[in-house]
Legacy VTK file of the C-alpha trace (Angstrom):
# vtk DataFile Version 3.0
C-alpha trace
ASCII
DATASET POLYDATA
POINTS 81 float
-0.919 -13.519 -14.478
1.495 -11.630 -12.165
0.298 -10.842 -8.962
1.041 -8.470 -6.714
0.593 -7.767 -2.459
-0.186 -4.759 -1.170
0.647 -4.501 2.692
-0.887 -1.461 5.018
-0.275 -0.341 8.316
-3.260 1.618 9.721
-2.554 3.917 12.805
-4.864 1.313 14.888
-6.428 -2.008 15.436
-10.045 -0.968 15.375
-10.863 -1.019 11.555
-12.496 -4.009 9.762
-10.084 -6.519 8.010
-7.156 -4.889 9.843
-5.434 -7.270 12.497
-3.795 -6.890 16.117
-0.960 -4.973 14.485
-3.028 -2.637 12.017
-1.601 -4.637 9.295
-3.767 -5.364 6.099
-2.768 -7.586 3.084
-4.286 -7.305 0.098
-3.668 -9.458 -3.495
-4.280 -8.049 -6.822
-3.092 -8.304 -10.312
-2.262 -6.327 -12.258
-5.485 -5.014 -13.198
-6.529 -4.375 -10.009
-3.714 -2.933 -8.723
-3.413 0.900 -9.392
-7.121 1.508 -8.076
-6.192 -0.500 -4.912
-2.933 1.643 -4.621
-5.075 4.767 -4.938
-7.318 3.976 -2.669
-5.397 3.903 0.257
-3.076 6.635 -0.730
-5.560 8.933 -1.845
-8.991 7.745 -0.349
-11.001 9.051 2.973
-8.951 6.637 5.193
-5.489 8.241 3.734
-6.600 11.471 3.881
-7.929 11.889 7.553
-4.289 10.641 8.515
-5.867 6.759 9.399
-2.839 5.252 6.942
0.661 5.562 7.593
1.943 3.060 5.040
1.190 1.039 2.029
3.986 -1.145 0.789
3.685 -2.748 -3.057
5.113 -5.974 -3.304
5.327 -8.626 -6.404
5.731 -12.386 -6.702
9.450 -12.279 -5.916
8.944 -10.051 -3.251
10.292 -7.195 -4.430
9.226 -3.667 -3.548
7.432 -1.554 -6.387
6.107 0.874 -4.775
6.586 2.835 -0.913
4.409 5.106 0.961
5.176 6.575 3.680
3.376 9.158 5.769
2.110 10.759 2.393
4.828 10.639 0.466
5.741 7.911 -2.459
9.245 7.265 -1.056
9.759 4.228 -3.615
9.878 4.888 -6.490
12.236 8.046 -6.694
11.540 10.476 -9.057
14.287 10.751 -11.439
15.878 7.656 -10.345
16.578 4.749 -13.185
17.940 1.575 -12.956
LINES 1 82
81 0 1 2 3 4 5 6 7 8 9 10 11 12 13 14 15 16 17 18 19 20 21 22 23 24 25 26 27 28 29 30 31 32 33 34 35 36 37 38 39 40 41 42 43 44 45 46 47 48 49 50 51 52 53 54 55 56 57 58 59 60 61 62 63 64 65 66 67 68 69 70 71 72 73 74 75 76 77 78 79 80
């Protein structure tokens, strides 16, 4: 089963889970994944402005999915490849 990282910086330091650098790292598959990527771009934490970033990353390290400041900058809307 594929899995999949999901890395977010938090404005601060001060939340549970989250270390010196307001990083937190999370592992799902792909089950788990789209609720995980709603809650912190959608959730109370995203919404009072505590998230700047969540980053979507797979096995082979490649970016699925960017956001940034509220705004899915990865991946673009219209954009195929």
């Amino acid at each position: 089963m594929e899995k999949f990282t999901i890395h977010v910086q938090f404005i601060g330091n001060k939340f549970d889970g989250v270390n010196e650098y307001g990083r937190l790292t999370e592992t799902h598959n792909k089950t788990t994944l789209m609720d995980a990527v709603q809650r912190f771009t959608q959730g109370p934490a995203a919404k009072m402005g505590l998230i700047e970033e969540v980053t979507v990353v797979d096995a082979m390290d490649c970016t699925n999915f960017h956001w940034l400041h509220g705004l899915v900058m990865f991946p673009v809307k219209g954009v195929h490849f």
